[in-house]
LOBAKE-947486 format. One line per 8 residues: number of its first residue (from 1); their letters; for each residue x, y, z of N, C-alpha, C. Coordinates in steps of 0.2 Angstrom, whole numbers, plus 5000, padded with zeros to 4 digits. Each point is the difference from the previous one (the first is absolute). Last residue first. Layout:
N
NUM	a	X:Y:Z:X:Y:Z:X:Y:Z; ...
This chain:
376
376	xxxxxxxx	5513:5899:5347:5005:4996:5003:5006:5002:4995; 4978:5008:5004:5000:4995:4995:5007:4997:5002; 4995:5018:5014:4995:4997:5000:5002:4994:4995; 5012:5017:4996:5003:4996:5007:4995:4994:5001; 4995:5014:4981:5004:4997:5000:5005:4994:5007; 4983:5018:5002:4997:4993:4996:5005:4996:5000; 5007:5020:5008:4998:4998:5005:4997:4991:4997; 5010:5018:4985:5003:4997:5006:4997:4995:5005
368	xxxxxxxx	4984:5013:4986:5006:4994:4996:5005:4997:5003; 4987:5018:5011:4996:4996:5000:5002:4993:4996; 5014:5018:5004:5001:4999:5004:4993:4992:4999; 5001:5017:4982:5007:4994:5002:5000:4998:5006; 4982:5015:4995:4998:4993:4998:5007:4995:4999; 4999:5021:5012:4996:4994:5004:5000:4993:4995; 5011:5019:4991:5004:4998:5006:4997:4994:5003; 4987:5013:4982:5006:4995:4997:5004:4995:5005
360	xxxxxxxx	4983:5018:5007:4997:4994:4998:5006:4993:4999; 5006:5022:5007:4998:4997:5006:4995:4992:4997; 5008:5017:4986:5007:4997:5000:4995:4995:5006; 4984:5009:4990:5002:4997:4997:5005:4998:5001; 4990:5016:5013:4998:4995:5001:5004:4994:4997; 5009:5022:4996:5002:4994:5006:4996:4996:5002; 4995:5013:4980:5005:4998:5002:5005:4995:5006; 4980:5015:4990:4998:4993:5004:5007:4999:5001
352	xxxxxxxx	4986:5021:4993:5003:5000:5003:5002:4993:5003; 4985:5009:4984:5005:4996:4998:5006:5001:5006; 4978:5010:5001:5004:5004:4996:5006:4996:4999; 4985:4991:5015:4997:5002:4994:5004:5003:4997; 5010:5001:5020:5000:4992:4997:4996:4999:4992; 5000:5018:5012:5005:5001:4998:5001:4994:4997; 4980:5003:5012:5001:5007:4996:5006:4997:4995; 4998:4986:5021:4998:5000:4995:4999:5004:4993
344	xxxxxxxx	5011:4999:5023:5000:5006:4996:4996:4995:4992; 5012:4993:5023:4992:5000:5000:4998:5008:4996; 5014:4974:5000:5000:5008:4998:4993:5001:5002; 5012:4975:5005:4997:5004:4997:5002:5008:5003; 5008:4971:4998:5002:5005:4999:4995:5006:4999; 5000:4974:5003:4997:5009:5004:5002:5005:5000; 5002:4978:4986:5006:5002:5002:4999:5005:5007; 4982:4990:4987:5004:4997:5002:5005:5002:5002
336	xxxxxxxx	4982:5015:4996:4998:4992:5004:5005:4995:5000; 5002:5026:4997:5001:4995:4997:4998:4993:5003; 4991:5027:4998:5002:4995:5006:5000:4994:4996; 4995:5026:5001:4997:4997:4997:5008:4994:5003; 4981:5022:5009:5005:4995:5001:5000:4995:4996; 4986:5021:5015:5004:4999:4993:5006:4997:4999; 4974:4997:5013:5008:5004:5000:5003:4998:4993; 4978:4995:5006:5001:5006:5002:5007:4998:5001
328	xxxxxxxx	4997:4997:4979:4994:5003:5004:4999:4994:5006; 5016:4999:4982:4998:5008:5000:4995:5004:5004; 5020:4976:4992:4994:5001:5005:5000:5007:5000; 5007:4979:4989:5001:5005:4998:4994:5003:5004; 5015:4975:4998:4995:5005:5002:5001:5006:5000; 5011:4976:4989:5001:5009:5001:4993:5003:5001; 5005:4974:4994:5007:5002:5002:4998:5007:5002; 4986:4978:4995:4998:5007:5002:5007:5001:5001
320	xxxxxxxx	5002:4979:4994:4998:5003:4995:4998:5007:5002; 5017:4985:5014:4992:4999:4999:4999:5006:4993; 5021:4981:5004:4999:5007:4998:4993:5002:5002; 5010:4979:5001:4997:5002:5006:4999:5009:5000; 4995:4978:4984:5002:5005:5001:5000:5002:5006; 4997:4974:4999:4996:5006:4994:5006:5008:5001; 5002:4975:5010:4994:5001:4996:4998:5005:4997; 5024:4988:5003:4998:5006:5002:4992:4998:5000
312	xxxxxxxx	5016:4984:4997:4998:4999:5006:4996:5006:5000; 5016:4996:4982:5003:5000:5008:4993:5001:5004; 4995:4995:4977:5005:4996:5003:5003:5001:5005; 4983:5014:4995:4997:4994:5003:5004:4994:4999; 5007:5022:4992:5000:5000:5007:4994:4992:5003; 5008:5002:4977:5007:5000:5005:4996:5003:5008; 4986:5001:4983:5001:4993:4999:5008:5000:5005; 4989:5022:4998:4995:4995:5002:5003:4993:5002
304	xxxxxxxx	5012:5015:4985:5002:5001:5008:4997:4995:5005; 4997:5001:4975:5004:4995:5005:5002:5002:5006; 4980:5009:4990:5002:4994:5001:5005:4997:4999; 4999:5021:4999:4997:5000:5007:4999:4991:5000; 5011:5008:4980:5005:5002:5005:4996:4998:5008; 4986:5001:4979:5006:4994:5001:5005:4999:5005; 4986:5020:4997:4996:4995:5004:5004:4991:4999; 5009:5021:4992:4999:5002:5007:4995:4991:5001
296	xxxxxxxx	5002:5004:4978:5008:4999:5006:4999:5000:5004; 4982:5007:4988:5000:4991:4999:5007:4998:5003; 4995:5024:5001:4996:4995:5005:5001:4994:4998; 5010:5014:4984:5004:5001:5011:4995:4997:5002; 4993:5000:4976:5005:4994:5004:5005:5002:5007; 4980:5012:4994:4999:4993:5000:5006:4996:5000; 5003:5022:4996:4998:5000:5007:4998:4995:5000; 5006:5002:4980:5006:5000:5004:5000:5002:5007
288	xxxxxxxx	4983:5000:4983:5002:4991:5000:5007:5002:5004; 4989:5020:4998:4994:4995:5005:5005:4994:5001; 5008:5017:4985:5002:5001:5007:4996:4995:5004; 4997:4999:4978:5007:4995:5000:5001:5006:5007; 4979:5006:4992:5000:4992:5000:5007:4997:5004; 4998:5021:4995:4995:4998:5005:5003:4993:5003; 5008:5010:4979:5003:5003:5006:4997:4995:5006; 4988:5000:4982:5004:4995:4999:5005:5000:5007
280	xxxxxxxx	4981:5013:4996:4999:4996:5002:5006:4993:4999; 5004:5028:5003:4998:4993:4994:4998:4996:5005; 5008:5020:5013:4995:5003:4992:5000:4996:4998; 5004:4994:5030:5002:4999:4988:4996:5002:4995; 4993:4995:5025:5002:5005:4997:5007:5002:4994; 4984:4982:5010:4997:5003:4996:5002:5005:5000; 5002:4972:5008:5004:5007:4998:4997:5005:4995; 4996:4976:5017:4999:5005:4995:5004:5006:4999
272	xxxxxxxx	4995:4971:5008:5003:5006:5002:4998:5006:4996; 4995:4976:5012:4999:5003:4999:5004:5006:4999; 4999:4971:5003:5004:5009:5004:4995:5003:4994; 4998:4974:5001:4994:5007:5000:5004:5006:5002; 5013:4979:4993:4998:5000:5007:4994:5006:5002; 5002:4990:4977:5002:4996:5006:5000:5002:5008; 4996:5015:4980:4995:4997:5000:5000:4995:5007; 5007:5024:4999:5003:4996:4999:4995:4994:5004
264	xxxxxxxx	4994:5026:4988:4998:4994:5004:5004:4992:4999; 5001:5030:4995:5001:4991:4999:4999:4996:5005; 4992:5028:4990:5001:4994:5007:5002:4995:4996; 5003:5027:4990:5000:4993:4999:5000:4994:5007; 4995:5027:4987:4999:4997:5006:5001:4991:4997; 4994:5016:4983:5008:5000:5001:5002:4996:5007; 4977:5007:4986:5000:4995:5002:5009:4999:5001; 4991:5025:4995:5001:4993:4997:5001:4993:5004
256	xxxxxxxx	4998:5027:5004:4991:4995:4997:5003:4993:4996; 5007:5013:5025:5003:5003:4992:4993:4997:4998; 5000:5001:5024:5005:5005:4999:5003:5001:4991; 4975:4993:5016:5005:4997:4997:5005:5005:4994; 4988:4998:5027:4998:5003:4993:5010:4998:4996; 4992:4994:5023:4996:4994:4995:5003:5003:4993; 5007:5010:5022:4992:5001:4999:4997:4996:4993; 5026:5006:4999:4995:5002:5006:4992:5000:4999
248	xxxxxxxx	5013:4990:4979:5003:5005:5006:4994:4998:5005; 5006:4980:4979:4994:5005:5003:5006:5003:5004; 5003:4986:4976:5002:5002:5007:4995:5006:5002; 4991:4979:4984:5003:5010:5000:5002:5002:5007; 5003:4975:4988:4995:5004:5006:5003:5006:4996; 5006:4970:4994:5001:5007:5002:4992:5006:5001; 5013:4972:5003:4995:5004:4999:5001:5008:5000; 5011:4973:4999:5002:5008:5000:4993:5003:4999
240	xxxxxxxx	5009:4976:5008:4994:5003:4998:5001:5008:5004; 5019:4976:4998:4996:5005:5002:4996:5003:4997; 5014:4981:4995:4996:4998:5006:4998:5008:5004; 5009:4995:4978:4994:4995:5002:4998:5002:5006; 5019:5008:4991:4994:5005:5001:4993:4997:5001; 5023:4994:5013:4999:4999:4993:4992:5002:5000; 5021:5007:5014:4993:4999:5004:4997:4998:4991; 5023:5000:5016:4997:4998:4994:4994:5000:5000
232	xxxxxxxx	5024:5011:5014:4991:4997:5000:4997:4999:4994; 5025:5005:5006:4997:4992:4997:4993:4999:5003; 5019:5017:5008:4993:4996:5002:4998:4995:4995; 5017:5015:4992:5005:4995:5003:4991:4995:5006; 4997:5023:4990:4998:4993:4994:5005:4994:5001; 4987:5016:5020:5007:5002:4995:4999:4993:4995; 4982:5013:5020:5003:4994:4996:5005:5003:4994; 4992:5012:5023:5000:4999:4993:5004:4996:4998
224	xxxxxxxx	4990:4998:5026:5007:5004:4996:4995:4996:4992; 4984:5005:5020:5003:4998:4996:5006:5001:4996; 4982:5006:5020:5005:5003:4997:5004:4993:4997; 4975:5011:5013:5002:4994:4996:5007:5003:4997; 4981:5006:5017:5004:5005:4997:5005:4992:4997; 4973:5010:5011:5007:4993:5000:5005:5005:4995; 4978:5010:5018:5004:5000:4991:5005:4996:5002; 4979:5007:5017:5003:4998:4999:5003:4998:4991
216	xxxxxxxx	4986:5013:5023:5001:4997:4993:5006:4998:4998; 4982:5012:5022:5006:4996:4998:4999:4998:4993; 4990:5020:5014:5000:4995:4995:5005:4997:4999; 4983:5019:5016:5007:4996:4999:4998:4994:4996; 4984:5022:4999:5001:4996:5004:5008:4996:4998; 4984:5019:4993:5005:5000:5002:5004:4995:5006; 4980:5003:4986:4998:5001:5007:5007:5000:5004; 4998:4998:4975:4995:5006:5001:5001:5001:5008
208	xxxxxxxx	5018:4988:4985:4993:4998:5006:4999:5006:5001; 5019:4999:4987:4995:4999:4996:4995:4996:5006; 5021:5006:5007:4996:5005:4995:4994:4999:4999; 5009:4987:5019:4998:5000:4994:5000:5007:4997; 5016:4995:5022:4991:5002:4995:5000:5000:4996; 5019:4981:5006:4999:5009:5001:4992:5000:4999; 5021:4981:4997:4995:4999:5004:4999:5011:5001; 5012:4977:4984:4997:5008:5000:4995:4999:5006
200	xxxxxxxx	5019:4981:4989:4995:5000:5004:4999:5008:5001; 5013:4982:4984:5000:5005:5005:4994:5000:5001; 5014:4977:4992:4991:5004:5000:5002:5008:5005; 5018:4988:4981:4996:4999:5007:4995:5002:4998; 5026:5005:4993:4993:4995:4998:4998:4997:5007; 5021:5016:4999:4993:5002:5000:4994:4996:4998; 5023:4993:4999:4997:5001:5007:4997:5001:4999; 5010:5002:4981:4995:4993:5001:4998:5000:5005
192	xxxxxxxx	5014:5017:4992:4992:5000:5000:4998:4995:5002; 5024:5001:4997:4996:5004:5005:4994:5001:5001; 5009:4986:4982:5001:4996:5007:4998:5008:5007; 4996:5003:4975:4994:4993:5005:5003:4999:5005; 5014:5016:4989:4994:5004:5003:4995:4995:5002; 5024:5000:4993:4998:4997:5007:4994:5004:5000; 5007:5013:4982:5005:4993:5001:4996:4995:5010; 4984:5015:4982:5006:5002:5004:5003:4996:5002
184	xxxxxxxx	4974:5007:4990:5007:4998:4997:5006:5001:5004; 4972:4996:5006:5007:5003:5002:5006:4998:4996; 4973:4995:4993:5006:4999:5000:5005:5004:5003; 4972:4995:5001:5004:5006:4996:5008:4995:5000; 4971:5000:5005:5005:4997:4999:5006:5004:4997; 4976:5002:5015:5003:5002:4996:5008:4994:5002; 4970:5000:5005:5007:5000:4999:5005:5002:4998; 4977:5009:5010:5000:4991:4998:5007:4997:5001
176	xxxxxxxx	4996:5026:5007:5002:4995:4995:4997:4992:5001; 4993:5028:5007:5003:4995:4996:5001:4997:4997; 4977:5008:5005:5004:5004:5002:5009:4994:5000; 4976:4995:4992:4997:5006:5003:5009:5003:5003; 4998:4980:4987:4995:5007:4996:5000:5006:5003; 5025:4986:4998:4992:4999:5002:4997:5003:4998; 5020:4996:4986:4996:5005:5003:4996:4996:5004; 5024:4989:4990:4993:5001:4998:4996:5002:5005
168	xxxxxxxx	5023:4997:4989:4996:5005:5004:4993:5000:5001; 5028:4991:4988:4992:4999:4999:4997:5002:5008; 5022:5002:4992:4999:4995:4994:4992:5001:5001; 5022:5017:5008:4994:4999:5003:4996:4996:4994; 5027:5007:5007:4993:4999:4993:4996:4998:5004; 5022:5012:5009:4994:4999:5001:4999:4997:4995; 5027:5005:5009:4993:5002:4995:4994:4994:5003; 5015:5013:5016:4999:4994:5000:4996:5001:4991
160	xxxxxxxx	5010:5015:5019:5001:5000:4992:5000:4994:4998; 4994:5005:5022:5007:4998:4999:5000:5002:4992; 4981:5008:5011:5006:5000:5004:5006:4999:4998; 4981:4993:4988:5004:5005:4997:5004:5004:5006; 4989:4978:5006:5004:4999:4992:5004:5008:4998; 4984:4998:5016:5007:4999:5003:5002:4998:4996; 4982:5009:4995:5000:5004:5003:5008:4999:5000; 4986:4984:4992:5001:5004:4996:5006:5006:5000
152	xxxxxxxx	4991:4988:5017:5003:4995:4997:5004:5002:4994; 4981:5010:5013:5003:5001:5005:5008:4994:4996; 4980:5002:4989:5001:5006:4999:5009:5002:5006; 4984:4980:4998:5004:5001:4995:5006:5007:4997; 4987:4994:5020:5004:4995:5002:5004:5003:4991; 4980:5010:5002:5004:5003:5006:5008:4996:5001; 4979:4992:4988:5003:5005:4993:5008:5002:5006; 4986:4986:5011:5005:4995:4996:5004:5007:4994
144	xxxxxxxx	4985:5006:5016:5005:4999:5003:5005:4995:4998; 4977:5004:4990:5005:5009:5002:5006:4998:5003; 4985:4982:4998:5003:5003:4993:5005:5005:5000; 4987:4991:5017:5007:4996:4999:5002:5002:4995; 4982:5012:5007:5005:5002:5004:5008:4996:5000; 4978:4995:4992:5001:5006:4994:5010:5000:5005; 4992:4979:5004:4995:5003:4999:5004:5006:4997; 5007:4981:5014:5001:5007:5004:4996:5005:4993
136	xxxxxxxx	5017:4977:4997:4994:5002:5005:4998:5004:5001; 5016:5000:4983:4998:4995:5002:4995:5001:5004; 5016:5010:4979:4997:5002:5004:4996:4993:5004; 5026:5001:4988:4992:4999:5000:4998:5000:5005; 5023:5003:4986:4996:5003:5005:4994:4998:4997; 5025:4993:4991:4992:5000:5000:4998:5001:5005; 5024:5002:4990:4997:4999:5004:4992:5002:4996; 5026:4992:4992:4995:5000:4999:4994:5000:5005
128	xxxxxxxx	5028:5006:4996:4995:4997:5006:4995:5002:4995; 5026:4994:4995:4994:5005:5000:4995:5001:5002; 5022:4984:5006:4995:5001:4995:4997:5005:5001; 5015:4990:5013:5003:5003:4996:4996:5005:4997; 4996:4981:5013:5000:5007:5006:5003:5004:4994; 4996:4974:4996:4995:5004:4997:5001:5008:5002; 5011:4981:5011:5000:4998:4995:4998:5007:4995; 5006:5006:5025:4995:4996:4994:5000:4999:4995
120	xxxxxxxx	5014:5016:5016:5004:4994:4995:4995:4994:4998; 5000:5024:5015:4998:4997:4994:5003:4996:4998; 5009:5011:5016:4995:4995:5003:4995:4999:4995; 5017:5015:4998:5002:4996:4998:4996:4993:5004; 4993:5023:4999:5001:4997:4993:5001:4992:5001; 5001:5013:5020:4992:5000:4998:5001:4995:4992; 5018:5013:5008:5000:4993:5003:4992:4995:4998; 5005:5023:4993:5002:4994:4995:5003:4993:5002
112	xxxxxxxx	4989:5018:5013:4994:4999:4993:5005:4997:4997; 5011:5005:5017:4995:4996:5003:4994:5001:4993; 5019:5014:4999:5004:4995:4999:4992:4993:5003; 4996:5023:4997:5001:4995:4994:5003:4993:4999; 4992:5013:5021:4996:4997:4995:5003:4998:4991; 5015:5011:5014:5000:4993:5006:4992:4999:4996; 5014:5019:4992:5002:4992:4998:4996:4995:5003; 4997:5023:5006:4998:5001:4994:5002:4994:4998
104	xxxxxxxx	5007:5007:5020:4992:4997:5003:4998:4998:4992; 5025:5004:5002:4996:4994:5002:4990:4998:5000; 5013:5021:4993:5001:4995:4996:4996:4993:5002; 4999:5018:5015:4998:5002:4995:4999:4994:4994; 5016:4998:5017:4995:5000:5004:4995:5001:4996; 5020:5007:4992:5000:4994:5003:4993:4996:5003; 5003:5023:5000:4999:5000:4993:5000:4990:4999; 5005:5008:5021:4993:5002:4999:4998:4999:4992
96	xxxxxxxx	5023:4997:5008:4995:4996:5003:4994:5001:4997; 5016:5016:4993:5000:4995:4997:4995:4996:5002; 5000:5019:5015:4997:4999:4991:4999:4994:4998; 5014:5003:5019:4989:4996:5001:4997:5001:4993; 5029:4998:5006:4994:5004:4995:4993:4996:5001; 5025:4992:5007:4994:5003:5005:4995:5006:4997; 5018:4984:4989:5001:5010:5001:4995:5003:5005; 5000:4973:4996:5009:5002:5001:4997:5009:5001
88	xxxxxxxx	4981:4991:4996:5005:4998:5008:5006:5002:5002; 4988:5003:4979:4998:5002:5005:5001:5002:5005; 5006:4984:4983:5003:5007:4999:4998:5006:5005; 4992:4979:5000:5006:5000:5001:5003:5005:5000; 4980:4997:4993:5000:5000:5005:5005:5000:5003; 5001:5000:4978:4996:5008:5002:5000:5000:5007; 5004:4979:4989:5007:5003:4998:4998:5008:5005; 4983:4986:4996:5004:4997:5006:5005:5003:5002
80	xxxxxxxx	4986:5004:4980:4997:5003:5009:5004:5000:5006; 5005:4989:4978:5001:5007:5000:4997:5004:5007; 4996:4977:4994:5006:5001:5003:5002:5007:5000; 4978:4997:4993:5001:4998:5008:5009:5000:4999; 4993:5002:4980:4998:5005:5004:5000:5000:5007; 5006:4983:4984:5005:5007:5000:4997:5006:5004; 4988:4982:4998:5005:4995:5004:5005:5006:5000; 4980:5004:4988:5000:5001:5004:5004:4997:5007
72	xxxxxxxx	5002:4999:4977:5000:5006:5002:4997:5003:5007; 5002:4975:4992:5007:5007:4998:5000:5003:5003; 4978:4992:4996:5005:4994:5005:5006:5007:5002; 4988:5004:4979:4996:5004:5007:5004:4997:5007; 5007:4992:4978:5002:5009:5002:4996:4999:5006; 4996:4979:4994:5006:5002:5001:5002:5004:5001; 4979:4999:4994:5000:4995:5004:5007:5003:5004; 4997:5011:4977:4996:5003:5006:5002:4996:5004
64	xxxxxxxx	5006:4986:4983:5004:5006:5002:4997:5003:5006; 4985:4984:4992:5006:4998:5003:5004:5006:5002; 4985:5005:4988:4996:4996:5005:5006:4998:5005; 5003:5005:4977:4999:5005:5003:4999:5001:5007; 5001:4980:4989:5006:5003:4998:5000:5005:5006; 4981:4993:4992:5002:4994:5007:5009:5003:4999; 4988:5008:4985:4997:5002:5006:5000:4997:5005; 5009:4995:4976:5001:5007:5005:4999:5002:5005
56	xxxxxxxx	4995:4979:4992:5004:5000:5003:5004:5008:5001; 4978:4996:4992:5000:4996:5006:5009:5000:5001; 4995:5009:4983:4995:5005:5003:5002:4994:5008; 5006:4990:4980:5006:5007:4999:4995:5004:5008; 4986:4982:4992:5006:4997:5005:5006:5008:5001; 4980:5001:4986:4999:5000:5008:5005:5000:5003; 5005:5005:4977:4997:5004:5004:4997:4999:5007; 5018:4987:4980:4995:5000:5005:4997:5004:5005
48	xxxxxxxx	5016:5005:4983:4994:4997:4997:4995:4995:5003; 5018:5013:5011:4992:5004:5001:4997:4997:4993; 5023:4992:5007:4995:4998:5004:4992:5003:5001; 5022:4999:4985:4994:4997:4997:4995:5000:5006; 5025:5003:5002:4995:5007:4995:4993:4999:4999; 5013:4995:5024:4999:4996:4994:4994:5004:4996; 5006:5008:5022:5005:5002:4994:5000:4995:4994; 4986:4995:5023:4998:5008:4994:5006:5001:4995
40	xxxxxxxx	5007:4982:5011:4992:4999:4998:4999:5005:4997; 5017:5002:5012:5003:4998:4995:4994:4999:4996; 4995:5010:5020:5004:5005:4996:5002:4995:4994; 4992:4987:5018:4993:5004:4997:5005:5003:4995; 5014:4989:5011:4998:4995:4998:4992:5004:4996; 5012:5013:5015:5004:4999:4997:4997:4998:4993; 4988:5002:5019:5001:5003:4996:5003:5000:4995; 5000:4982:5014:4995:5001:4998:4999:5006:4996
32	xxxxxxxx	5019:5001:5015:5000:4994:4993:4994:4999:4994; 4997:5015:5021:5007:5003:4997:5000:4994:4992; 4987:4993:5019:4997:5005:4996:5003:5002:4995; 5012:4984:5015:4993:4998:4996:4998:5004:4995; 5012:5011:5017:5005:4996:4996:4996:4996:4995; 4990:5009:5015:5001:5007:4996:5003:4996:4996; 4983:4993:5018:5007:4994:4998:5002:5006:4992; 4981:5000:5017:4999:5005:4995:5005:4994:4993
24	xxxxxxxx	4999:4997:5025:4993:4997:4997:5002:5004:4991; 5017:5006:5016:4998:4994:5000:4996:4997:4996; 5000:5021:5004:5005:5000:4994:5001:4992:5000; 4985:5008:5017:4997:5002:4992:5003:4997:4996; 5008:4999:5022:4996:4996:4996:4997:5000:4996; 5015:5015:5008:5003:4995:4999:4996:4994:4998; 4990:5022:5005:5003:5001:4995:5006:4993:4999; 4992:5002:5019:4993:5000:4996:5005:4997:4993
16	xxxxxxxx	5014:5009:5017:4997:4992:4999:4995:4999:4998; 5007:5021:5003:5004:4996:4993:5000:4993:4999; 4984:5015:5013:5000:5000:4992:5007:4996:4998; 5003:5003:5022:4990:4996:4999:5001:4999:4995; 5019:5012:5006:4998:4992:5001:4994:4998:4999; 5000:5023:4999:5005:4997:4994:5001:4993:5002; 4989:5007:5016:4995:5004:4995:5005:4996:4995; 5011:5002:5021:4996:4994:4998:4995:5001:4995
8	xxxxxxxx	5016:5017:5002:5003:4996:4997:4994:4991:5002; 4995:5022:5006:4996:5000:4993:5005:4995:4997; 4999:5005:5024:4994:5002:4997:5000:4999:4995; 5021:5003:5006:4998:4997:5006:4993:4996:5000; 5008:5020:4991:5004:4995:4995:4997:4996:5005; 4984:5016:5002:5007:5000:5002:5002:4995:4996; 4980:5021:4995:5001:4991:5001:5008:4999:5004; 4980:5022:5001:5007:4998:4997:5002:4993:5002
């Protein structure tokens, strides 16, 4: 049983959290913004525009939610408060207890929407475009890239996150070469983004007849989806469409028409494909929208580039191996840069990641903090 004594610094904790969210959040801002959306969507003519009608419903919609969620949970905490008071005054350990009940069910929502507000990247709004590739390590890089995709898939439907999965391409002897997919979800590139890197697998091979240890490795690439406010221009000169028969598991091919689409962007050589679309057209215009998050993403890496060699930087100090996954001999998987680890991998696989990710997002503001100082 909790005391008032006990559970009024718990309500000081959250209601200073909760004073910085609302800070960063700025409701008054929001509230107008809305406003300024609701007049938009009320002009009769706005679905003779179908993109735009859909981009401001849903940045409408986006909005609201933002603000309900804030509210209601500023209404909630003060309600608890009012509970603990009431408490005290009748000397009811019920009340407390129930008090005490409320509080432990607020204190992650209210730190998952702190977690929110430390998205504020240019880009942290966006949809997340992730690609997993298999890398060093042979049949067992493959197994553990399909493992990474499965474990991602996993933590999209935790949350009710929608999925498309754009393109999947089989090893021969056992998962993935690659797969590409898209998280639909408001801040879904700025939570994902932590996750790009090299993870790292270390267990017995399955697939070693002598049952010996293996280390392997899968990269994990996360891209926010381009929006048609990006202004990526790719003119058709400059690339070379080829198309294929999508292949499953084991090489063997899944229809009989040449629908599978690669493009090759000519200037800088990216490479991409898409081969889960019944048309080759479908194909085609999910590939040239995977080509232009990479031709963003790597405009954006050269000005970063070009602003850190004006402050003196020489390179990243981000290292690219971010997450070791360890099955043999112990069980443990482990954030290389924040160290945050668990040693229930099992569950990790099963889309269990969410606190690495709040522990990635928190390291990487302290990391911008810190540059910042650095640059003066």
């Amino acid at each position: 049983m909790a005391t008032a004594d006990e559970l009024r610094p718990i309500l000081t904790g959250l209601g200073q959290t909760m004073d910085s969210v609302e800070a960063v959040v700025d409701l008054p801002a929001q509230r107008r913004a809305i406003a300024e959306l609701e007049e938009t969507a009320g002009v009769p003519d706005l679905w003779s525009d179908q993109r735009r009608a859909q981009s401001v419903t849903s940045k409408l919609a986006r909005l609201k939610a933002d603000v309900d969620r804030v509210t209601a949970l500023r209404q909630r905490l003060d309600d608890l408060g009012v509970l603990v008071d009431l408490g005290v005054e009748e000397s009811d350990a019920a009340v407390l207890d129930e008090a005490e009940a409320g509080l432990e069910a607020l204190k992650p929502e209210v730190q998952a929407l702190e977690i929110r507000t430390l998205l504020s990247g240019q880009y942290d709004d966006r949809d997340a475009l992730v690609t997993i590739r298999s890398e060093a390590g042979g049949v067992d890089a493959a197994d553990f890239a399909d493992m990474l995709f499965r474990m991602y898939l996993r933590w999209a439907d935790r949350h009710k996150y929608p999925v498309e999965v754009w393109d999947t391409s089989y090893a021969e002897e056992a998962g993935l070469k690659s797969a590409t997919f898209t998280v639909q979800a408001p801040f879904a590139y700025g939570t994902l983004s932590v996750e790009g890197g090299t993870h790292r697998l270390v267990r017995i091979s399955p697939f070693d007849n002598q049952g010996r240890r293996q280390t392997s490795f899968a990269g994990v690439e996360v891209l926010p989806v381009t929006e048609e406010t990006d202004h990526i221009d790719i003119p058709e000169s400059d690339i070379r469409v080829d198309v294929f028969r999508s292949s499953g598991p084991g090489g063997q091919s899944v229809n009989t028409t040449d629908s599978a689409v690669r493009i090759t962007h000519l200037p800088t050589g990216l490479v991409v494909s898409c081969q889960n679309e019944k048309s080759q057209l479908q194909n085609k215009a999910a590939a040239l929208r995977v080509l232009q998050s990479r031709l963003l993403d790597r405009a954006r890496a050269e000005q970063e580039a070009e602003l850190r060699q004006l402050k003196g930087d020489g390179g990243n100090s981000w290292g690219s191996q971010m997450r070791s996954y360890v099955l043999h001999p112990y069980q443990m998987v482990k954030d290389l840069r924040t160290d945050y680890e668990v040693g229930n991998p099992a569950a990790v696989f099963d889309g269990d990641i969410d606190a690495f990710i709040d522990a990635g997002i928190r390291w990487r503001k302290r990391q911008e903090a810190r540059e910042r100082l650095v640059s003066g």
